[in-house]
C-alpha positions in Angstrom: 6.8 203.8 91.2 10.2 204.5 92.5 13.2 205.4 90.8 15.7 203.3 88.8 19.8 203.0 89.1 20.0 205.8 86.8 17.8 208.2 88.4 19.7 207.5 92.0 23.0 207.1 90.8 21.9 211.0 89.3 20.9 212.2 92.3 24.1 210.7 94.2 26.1 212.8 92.0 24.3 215.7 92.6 24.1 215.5 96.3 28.4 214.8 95.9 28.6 218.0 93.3 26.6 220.1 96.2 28.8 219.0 98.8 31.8 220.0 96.7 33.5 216.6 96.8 34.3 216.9 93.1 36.4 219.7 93.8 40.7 219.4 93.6 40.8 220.8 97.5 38.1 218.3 98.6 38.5 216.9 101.9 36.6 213.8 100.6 38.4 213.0 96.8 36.2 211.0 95.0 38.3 208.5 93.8 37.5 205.0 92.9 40.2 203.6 96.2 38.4 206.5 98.4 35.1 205.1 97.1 35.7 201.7 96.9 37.2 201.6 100.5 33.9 203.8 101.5 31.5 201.2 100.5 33.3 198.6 102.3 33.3 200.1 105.7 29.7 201.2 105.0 29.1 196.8 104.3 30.7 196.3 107.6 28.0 198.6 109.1 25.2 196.1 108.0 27.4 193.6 109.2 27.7 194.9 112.8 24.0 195.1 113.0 23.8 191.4 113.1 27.2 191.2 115.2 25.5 190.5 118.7 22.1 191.5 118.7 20.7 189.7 115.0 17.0 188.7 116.7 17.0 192.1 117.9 17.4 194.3 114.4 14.3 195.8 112.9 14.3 197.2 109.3 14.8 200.7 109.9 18.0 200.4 111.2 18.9 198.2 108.5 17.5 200.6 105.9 19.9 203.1 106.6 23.6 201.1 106.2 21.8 199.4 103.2 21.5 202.8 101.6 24.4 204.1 102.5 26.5 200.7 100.5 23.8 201.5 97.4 25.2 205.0 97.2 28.8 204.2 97.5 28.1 201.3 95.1 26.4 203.9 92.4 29.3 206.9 93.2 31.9 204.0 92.3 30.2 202.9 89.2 29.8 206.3 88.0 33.3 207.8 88.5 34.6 204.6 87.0 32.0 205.2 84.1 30.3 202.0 84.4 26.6 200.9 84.2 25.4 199.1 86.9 22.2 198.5 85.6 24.5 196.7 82.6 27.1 194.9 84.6 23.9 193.5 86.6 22.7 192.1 83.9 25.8 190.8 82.5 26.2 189.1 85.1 23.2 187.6 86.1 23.5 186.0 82.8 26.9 185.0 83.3 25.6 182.9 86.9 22.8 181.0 85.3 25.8 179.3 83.1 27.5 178.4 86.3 27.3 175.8 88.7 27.3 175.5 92.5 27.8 172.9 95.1 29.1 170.2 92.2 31.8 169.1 94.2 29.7 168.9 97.7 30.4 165.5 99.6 26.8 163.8 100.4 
């Protein structure tokens, strides 16, 4: 079996502590707006994929910017000290009390 949130969102930190991004004299401060505006340019990756060429993309190359928006997603979540695997659930809870499309025209 693979690993869960907590086990990746572990191993993103240690990969960022190796790298020394932690560090006051980083070139890459880990802060949730440096984060947070990494994990949207790494969305707009995926996006581009599909931009011209969307019967053309296989997985692989999809796999890659996917990742890379998981890992800015768990590095976010752990420098602002929340749990993912928590909020998910919150929230998918919170979407089965909603409603959709009630105010479509037929």
């Amino acid at each position: 079996m693979g690993k869960d949130i907590k086990q990746l969102t572990n191993d993103m930190h240690q990969f960022v502590s190796a790298k020394g991004w932690y560090q006051p004299d980083s070139k890459r401060p880990q802060t949730p707006k440096n984060i947070a505006i990494s994990l949207v340019l790494e969305a707009s990756e995926v996006l581009e994929h599909f931009q011209w060429h969307e019967n053309d993309l296989t997985k692989k190359q999809l796999e890659g910017e996917v990742a890379d928006v998981a890992l800015y997603l768990f590095q976010l979540c752990q420098i602002c000290k929340i749990d993912l695997e928590k909020a998910i659930d919150q929230k998918l809870k919170q979407n089965y009390k909603r409603e959709w499309d009630q105010n479509t025209v037929k």
